[in-house]
DSSP file (Angstrom, degrees, kcal/mol; ACC not computed):
  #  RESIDUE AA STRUCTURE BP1 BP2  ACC     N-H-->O    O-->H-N    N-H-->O    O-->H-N    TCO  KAPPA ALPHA  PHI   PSI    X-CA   Y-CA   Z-CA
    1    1 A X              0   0    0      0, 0.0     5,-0.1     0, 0.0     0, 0.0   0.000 360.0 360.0 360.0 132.6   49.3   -9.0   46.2
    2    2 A X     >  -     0   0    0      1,-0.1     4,-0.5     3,-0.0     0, 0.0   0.239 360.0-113.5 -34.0 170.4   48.8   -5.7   47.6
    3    3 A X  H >> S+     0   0    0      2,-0.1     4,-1.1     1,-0.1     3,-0.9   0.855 115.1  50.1 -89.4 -33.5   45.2   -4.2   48.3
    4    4 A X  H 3> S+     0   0    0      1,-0.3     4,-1.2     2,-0.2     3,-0.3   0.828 104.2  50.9 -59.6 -18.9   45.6   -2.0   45.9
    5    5 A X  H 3> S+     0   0    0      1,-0.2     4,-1.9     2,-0.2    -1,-0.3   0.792 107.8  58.0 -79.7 -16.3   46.6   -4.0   43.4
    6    6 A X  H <X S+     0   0    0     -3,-0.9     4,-0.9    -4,-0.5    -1,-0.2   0.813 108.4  47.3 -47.8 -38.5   43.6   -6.1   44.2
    7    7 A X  H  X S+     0   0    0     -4,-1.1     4,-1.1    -3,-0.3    -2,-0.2   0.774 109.6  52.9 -90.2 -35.5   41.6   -3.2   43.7
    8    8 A X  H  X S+     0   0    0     -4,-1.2     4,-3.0     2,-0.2    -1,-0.2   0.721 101.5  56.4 -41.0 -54.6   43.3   -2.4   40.4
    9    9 A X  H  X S+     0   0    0     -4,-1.9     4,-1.9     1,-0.2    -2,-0.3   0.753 107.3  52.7 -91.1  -2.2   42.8   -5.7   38.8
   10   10 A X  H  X S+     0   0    0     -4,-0.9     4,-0.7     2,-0.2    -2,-0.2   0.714 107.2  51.7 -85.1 -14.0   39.0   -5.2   39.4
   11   11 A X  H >X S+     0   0    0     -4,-1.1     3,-5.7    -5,-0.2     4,-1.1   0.926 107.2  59.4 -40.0 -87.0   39.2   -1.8   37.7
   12   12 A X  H 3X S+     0   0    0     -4,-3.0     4,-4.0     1,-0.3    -2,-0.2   0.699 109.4  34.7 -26.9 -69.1   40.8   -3.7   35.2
   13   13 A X  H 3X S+     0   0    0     -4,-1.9     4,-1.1     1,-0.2    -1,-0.3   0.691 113.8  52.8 -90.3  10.8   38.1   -6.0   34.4
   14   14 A X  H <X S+     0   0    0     -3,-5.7     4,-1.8    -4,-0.7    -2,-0.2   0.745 105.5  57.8 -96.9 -13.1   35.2   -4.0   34.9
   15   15 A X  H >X S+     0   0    0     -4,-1.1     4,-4.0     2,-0.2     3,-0.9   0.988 114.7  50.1 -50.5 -63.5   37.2   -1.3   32.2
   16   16 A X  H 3X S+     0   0    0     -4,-4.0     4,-1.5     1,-0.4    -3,-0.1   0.722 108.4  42.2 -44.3 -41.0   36.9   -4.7   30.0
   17   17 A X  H 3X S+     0   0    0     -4,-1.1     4,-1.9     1,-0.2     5,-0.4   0.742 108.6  57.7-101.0  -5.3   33.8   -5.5   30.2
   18   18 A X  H <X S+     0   0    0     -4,-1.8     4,-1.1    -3,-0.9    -2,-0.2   0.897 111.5  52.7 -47.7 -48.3   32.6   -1.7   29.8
   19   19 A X  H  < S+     0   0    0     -4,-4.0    -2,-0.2     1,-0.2    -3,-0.1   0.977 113.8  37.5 -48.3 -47.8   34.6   -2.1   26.4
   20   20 A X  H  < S+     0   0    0     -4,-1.5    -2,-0.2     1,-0.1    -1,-0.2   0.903 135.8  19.4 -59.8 -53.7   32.8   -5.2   25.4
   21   21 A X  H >< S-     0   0    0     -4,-1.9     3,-0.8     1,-0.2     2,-0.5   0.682  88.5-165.4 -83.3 -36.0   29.1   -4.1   26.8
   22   22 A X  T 3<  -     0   0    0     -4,-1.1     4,-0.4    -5,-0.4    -1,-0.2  -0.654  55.7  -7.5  57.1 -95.8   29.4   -0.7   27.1
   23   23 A X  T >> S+     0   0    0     -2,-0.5     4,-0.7     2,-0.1     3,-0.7   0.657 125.8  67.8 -92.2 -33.6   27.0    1.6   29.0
   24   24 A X  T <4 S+     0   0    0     -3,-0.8     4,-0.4     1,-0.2     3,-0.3   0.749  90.4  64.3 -79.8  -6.5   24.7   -1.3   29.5
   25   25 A X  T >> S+     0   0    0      1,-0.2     3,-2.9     2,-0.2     4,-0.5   0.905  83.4  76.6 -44.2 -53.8   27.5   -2.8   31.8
   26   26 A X  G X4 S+     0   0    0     -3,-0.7     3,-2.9    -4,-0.4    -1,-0.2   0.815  88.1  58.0 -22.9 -67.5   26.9    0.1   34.0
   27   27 A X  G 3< S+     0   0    0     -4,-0.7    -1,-0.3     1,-0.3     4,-0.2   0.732 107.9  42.8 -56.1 -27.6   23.8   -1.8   35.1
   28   28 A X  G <> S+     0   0    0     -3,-2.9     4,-1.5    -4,-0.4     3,-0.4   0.463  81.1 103.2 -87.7  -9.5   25.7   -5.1   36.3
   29   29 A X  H <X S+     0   0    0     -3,-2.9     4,-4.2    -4,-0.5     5,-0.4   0.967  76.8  53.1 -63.7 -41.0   28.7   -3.3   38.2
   30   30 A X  H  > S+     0   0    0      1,-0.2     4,-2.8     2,-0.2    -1,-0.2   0.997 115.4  47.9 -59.3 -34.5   27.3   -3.8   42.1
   31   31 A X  H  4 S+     0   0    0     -3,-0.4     4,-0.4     1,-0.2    -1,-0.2   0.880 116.1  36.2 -73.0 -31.9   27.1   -7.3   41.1
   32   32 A X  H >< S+     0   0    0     -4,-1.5     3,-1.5     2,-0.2    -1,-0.2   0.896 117.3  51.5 -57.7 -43.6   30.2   -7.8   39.6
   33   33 A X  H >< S+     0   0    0     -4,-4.2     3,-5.5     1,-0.2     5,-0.3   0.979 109.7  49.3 -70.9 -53.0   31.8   -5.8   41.9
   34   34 A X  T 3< S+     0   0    0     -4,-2.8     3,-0.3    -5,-0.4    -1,-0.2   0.552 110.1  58.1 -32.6 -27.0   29.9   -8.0   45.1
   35   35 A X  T <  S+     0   0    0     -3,-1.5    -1,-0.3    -4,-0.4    -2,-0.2   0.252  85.7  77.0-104.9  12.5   31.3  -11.5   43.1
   36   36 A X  S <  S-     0   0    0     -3,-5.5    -1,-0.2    -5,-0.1    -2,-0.2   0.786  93.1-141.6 -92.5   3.7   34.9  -10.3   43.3
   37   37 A X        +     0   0    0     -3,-0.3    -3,-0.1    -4,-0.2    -2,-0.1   0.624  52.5 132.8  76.2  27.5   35.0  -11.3   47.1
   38   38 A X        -     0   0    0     -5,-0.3     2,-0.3     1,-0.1    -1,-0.1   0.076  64.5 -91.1 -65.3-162.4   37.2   -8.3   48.3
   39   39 A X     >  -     0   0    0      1,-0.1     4,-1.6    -3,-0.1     3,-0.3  -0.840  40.2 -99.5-114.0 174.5   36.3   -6.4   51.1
   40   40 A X  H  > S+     0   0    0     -2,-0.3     4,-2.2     1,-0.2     3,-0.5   0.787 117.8  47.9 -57.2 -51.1   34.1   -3.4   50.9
   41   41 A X  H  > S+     0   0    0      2,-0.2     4,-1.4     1,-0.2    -1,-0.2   0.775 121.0  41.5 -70.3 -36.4   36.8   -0.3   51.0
   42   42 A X  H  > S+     0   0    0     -3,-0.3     4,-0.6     2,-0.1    -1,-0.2   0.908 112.4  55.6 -77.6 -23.6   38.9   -2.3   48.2
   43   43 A X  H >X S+     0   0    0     -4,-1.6     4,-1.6    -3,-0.5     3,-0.5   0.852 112.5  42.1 -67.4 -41.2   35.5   -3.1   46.5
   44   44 A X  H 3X S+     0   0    0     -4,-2.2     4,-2.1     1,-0.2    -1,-0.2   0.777 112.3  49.3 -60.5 -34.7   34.7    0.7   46.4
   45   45 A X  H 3X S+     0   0    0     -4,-1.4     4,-1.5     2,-0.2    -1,-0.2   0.585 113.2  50.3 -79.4 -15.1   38.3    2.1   45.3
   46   46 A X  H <X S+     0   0    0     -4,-0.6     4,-2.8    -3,-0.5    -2,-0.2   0.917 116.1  41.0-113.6 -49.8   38.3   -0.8   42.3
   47   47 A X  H >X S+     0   0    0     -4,-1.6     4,-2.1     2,-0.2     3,-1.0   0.979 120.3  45.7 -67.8 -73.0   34.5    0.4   41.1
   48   48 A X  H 3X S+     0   0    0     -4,-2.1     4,-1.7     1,-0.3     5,-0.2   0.858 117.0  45.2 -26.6 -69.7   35.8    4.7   41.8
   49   49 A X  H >X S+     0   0    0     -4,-1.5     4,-2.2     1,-0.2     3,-0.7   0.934 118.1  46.7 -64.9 -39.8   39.1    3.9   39.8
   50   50 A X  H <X S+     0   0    0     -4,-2.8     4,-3.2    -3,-1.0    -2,-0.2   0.940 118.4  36.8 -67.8 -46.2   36.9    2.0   37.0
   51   51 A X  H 3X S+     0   0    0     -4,-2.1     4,-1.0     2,-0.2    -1,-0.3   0.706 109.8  60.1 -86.3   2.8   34.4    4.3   36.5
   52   52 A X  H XX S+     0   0    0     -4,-1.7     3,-0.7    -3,-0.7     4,-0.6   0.946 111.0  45.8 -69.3 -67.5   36.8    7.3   36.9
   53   53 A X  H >< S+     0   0    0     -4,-2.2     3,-2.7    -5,-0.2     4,-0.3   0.947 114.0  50.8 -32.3 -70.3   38.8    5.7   33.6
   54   54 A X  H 3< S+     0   0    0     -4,-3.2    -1,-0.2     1,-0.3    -2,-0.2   0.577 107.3  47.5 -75.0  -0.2   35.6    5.1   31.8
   55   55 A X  H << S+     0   0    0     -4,-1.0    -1,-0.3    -3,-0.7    -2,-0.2   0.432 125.5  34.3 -95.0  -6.4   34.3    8.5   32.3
   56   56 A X  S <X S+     0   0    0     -3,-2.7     4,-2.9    -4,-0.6    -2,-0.2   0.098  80.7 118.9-133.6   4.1   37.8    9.8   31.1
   57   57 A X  T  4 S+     0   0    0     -4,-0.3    -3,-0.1     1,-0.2    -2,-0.1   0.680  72.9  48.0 -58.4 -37.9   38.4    7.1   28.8
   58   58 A X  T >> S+     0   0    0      2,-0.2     3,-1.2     3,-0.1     4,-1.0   0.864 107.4  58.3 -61.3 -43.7   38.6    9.6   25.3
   59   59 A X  H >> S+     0   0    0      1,-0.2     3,-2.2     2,-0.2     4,-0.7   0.999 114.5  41.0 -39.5 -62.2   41.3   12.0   27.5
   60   60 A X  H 3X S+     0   0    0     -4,-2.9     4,-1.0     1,-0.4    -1,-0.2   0.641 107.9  61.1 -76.4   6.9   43.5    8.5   27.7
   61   61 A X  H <> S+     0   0    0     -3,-1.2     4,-1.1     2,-0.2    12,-0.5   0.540 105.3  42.8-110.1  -9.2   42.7    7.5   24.2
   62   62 A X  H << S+     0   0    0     -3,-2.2    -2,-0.2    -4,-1.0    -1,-0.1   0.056 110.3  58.7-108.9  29.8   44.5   10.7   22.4
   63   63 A X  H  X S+     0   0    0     -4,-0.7     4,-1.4    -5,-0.2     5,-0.2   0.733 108.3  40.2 -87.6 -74.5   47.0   10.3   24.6
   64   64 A X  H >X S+     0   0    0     -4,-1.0     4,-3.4     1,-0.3     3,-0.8   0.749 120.3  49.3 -14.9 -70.8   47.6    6.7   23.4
   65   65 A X  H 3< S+     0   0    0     -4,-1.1    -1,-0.3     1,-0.3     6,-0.2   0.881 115.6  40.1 -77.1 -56.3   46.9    8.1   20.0
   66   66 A X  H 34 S+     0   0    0      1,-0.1    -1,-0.3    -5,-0.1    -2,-0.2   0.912 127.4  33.2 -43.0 -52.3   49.4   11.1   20.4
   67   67 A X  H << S+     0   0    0     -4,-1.4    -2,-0.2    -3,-0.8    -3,-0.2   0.905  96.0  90.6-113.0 -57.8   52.2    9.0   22.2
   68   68 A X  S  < S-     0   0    0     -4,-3.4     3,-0.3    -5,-0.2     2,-0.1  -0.183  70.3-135.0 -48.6 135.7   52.0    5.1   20.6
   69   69 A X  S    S-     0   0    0      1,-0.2     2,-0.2     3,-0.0    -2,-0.1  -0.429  84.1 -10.1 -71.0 164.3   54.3    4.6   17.5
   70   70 A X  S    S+     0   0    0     -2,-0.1     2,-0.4     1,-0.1    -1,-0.2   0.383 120.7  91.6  61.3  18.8   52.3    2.8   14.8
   71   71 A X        -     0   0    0     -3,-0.3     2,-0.4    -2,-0.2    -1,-0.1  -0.942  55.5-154.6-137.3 160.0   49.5    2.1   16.9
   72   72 A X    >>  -     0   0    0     -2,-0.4     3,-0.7     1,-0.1     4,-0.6  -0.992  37.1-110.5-124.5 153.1   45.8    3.7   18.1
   73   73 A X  T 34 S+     0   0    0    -12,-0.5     3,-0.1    -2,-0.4    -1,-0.1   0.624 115.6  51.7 -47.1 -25.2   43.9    3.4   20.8
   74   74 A X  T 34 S+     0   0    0      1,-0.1    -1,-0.2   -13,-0.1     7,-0.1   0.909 110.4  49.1 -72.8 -49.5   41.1    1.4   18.8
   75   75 A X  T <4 S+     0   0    0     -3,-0.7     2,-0.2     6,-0.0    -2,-0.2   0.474  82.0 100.2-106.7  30.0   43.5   -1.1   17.4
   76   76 A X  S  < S-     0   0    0     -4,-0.6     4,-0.2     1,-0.1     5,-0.1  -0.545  92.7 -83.0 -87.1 152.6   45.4   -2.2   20.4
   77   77 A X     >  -     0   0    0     -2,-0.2     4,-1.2     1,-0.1     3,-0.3   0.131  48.3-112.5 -32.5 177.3   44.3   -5.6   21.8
   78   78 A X  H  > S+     0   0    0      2,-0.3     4,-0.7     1,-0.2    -1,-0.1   0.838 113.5  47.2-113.0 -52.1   41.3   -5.0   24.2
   79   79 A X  H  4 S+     0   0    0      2,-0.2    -1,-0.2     3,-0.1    -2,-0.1   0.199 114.2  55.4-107.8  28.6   42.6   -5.9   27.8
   80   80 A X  H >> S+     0   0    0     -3,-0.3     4,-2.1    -4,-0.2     3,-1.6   0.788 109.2  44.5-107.8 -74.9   46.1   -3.4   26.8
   81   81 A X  H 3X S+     0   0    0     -4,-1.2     4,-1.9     1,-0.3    -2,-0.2   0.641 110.1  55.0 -66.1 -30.9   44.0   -0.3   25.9
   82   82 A X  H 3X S+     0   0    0     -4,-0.7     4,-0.6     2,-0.3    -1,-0.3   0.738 112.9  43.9 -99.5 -37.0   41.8   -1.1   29.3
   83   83 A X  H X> S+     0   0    0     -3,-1.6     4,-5.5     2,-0.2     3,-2.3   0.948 115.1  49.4 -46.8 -63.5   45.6   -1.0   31.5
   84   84 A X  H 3X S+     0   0    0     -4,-2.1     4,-0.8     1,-0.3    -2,-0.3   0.898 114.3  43.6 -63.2 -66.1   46.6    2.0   29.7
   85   85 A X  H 3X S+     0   0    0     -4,-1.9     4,-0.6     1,-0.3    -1,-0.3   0.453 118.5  41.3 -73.1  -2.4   43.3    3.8   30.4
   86   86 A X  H <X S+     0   0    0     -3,-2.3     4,-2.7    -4,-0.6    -1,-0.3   0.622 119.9  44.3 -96.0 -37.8   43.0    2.8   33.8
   87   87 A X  H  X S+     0   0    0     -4,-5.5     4,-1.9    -5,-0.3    -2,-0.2   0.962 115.6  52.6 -56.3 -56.7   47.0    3.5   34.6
   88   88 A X  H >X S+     0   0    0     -4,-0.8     4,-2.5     2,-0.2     3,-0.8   0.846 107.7  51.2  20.3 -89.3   46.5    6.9   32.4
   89   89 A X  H >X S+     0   0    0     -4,-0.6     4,-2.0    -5,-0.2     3,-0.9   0.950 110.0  48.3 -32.5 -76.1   43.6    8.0   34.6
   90   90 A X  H 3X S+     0   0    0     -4,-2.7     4,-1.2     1,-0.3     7,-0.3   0.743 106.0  59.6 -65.5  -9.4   45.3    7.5   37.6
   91   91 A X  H << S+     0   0    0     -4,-1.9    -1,-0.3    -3,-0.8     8,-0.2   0.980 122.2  20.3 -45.3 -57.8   48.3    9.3   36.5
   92   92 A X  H << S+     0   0    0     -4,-2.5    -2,-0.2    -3,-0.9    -3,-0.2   0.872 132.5  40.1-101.6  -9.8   46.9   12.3   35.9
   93   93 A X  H  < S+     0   0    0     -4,-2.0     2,-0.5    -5,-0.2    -1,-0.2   0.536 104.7  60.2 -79.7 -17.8   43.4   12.0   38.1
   94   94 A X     <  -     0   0    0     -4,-1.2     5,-0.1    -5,-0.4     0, 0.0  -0.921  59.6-180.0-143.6 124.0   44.5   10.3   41.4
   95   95 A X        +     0   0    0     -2,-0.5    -1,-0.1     3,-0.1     4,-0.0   0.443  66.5  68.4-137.7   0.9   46.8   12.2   42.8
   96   96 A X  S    S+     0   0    0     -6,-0.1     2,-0.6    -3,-0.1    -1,-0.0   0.592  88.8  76.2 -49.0 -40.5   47.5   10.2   45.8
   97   97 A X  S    S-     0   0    0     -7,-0.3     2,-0.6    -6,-0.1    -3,-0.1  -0.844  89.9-121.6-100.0 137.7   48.9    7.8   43.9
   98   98 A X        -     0   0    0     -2,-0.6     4,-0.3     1,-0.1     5,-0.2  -0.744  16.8-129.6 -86.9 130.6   52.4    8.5   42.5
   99   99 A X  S  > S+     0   0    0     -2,-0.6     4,-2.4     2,-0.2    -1,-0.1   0.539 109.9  56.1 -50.6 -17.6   52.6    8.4   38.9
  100  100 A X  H >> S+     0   0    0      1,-0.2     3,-1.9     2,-0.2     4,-0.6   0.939 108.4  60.4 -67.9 -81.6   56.0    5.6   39.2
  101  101 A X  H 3> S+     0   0    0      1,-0.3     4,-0.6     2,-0.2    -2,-0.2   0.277 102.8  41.2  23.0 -65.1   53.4    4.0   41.1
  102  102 A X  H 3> S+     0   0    0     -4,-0.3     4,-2.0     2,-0.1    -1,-0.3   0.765 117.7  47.7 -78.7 -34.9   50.8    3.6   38.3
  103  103 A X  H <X S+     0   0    0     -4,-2.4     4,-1.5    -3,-1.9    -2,-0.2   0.990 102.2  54.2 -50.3 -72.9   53.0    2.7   36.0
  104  104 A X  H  X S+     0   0    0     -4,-0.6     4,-2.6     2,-0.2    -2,-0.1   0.786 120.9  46.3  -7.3 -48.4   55.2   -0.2   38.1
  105  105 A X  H >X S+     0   0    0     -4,-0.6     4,-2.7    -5,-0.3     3,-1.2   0.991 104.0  54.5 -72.3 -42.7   51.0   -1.6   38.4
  106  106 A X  H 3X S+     0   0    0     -4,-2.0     4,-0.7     1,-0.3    -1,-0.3   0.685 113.3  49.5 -66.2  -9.7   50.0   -1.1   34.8
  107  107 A X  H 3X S+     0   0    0     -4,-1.5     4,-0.6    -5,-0.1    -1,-0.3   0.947 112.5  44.9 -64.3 -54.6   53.1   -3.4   34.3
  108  108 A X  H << S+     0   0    0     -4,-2.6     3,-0.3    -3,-1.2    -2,-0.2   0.775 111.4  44.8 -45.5 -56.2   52.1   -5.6   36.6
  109  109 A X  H  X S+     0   0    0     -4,-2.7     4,-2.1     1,-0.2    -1,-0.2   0.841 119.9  50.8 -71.7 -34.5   48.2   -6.2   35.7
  110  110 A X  H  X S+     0   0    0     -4,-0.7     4,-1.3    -5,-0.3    -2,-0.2   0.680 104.7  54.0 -72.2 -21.8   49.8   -6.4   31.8
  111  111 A X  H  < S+     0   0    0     -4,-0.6    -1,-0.2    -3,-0.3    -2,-0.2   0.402 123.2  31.4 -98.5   1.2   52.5   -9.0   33.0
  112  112 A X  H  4 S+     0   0    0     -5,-0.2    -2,-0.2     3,-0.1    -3,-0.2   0.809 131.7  25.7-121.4 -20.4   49.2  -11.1   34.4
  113  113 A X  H  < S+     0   0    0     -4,-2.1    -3,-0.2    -5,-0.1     2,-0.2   0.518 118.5  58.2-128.9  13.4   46.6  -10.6   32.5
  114  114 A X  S  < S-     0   0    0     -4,-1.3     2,-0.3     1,-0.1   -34,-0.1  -0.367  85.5 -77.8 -96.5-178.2   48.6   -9.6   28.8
  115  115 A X    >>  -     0   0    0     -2,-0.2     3,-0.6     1,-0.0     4,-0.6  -0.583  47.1 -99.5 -97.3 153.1   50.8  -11.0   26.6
  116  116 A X  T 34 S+     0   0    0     -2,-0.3     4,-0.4     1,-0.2     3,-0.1   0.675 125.0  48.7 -16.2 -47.3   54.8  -11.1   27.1
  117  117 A X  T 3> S+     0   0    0      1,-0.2     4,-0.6     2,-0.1     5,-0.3   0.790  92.2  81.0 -46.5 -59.3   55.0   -8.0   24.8
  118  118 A X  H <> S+     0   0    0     -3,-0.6     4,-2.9     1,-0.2    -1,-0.2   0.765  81.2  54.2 -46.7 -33.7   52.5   -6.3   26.5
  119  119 A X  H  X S+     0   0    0     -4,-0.6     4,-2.2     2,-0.3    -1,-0.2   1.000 109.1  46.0 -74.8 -60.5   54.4   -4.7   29.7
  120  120 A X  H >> S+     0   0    0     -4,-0.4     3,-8.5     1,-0.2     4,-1.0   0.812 114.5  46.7 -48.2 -82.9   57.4   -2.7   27.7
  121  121 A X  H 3X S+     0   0    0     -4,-0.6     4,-2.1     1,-0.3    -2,-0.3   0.760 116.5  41.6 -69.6 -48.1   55.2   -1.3   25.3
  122  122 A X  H 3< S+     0   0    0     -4,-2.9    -1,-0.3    -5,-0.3     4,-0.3   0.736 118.9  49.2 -74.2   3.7   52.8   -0.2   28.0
  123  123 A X  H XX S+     0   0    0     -3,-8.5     3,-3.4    -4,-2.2     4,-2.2   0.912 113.4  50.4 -67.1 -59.5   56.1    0.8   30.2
  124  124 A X  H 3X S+     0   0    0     -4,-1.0     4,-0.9     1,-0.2    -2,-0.2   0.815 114.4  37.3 -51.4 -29.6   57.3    2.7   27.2
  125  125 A X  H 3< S+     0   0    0     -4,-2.1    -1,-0.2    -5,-0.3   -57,-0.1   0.633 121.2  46.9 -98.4   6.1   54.2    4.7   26.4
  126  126 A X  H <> S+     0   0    0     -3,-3.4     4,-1.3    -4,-0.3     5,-0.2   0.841 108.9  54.2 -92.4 -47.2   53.3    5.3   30.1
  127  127 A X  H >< S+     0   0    0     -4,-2.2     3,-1.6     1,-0.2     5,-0.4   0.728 110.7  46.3 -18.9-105.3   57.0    6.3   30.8
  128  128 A X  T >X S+     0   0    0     -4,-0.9     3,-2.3     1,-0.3     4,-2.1   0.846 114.1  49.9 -30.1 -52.3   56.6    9.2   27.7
  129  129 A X  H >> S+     0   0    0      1,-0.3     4,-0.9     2,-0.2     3,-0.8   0.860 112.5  46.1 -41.3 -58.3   53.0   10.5   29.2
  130  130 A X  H << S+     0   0    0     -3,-1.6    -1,-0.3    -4,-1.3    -2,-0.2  -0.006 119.7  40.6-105.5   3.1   54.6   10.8   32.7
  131  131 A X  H <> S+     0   0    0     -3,-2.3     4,-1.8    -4,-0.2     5,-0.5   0.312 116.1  48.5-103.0 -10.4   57.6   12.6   30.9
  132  132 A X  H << S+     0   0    0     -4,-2.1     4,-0.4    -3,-0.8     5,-0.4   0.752 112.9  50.9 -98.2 -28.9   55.3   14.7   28.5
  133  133 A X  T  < S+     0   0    0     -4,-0.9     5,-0.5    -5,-0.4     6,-0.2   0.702 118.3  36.5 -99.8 -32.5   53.1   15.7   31.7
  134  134 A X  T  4 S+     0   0    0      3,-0.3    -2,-0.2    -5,-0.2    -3,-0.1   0.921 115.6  53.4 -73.6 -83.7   56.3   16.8   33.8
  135  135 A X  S  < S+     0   0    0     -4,-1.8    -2,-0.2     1,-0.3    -3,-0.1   0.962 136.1   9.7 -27.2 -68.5   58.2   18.4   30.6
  136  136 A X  S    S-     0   0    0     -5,-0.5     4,-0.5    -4,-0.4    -1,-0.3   0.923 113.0-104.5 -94.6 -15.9   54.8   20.4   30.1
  137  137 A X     >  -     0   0    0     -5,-0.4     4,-2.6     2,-0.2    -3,-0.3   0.022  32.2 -87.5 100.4 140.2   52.7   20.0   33.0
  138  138 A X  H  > S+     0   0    0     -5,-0.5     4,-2.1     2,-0.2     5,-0.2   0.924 121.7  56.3 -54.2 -40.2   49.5   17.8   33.5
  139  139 A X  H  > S+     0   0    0      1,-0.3     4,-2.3     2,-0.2     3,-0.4   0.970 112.0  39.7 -62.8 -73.4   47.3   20.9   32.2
  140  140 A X  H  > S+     0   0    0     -4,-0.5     4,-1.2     2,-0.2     5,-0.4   0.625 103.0  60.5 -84.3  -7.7   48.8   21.1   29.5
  141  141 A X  H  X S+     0   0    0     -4,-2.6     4,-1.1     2,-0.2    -1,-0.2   0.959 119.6  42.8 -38.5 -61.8   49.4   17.4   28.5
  142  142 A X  H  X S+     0   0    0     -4,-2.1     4,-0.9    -3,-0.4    -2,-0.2   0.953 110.2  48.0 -52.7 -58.7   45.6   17.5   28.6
  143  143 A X  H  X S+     0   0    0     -4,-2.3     4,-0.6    -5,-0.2    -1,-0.2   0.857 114.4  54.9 -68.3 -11.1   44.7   20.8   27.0
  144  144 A X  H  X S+     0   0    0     -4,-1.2     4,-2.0    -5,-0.3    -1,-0.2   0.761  93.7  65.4 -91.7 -30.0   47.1   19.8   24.2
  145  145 A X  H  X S+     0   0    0     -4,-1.1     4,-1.3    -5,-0.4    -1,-0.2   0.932 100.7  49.2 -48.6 -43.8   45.8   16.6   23.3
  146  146 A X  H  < S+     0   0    0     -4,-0.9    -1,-0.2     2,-0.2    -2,-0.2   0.740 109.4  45.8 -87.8 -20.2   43.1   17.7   22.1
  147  147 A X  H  < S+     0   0    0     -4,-0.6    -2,-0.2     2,-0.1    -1,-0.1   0.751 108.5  66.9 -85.0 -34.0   44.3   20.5   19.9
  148  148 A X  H  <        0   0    0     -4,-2.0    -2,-0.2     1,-0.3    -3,-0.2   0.729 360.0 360.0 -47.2 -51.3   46.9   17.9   18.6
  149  149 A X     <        0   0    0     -4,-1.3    -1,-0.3    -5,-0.2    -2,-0.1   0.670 360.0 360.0 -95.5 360.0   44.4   15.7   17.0
């Protein structure tokens, strides 16, 4: 596995357990981050990308809401809403990473730690952000989101 992707799937599950715990999580992250046994530089980029998502976590949830057929950001399973909102973030925040890039992982971390289902539908609705963001531009993907809902 890559190091980033290392770094990725401890995003991942410190996005989870901020869903589950919420702000009081906050208070446990050096430790979590200290018991995934990475090395420091991956340990820092997995805590940066996590809390970068949760601090941006509404932006990627009317995106979800805009872009998902029949679905909302509240009522998709719990460790799918926590991909898309760390893939999401790094689309449009990270800009170092190329957006094929964040997709290709948020497949990847959904083909390990999601259901069978889970990868297409989070290809298909990163795919549309990452055409909707081009088509109109990241600024305005963002400023429109918001008028949208």
């Amino acid at each position: 596995m890559p190091k980033r992707s290392k770094a990725r799937a401890l995003a991942l599950q410190i996005i989870f357990q901020l869903q589950i715990q919420s702000d009081s999580f906050l208070k446990q992250i050096d430790d979590f981050v200290k018991d995934a046994g990475l090395d420091a530089a991956l340990n820092r980029y997995g805590r940066k990308l996590a809390l970068l998502a949760w601090e941006n976590r509404s932006e990627a949830d009317k995106l979800i809401d805009k872009f998902a057929k029949d679905w909302t950001a509240s009522s998709l399973p719990a460790v799918d809403r926590a991909i898309l909102r760390l893939a999401i973030c790094e689309m449009l925040h990270c800009p170092d990473v190329p957006v094929k890039v964040a997709i290709d992982e948020a497949i990847k971390l959904a083909k390990t730690y999601s259901t069978e289902h889970s990868s297409k539908f989070i290809n298909g609705l990163l795919d549309t952000v990452m055409k909707s963001s081009v088509e109109c531009g990241k600024d305005a993907v963002l400023n429109n989101q918001a008028t949208e809902q």
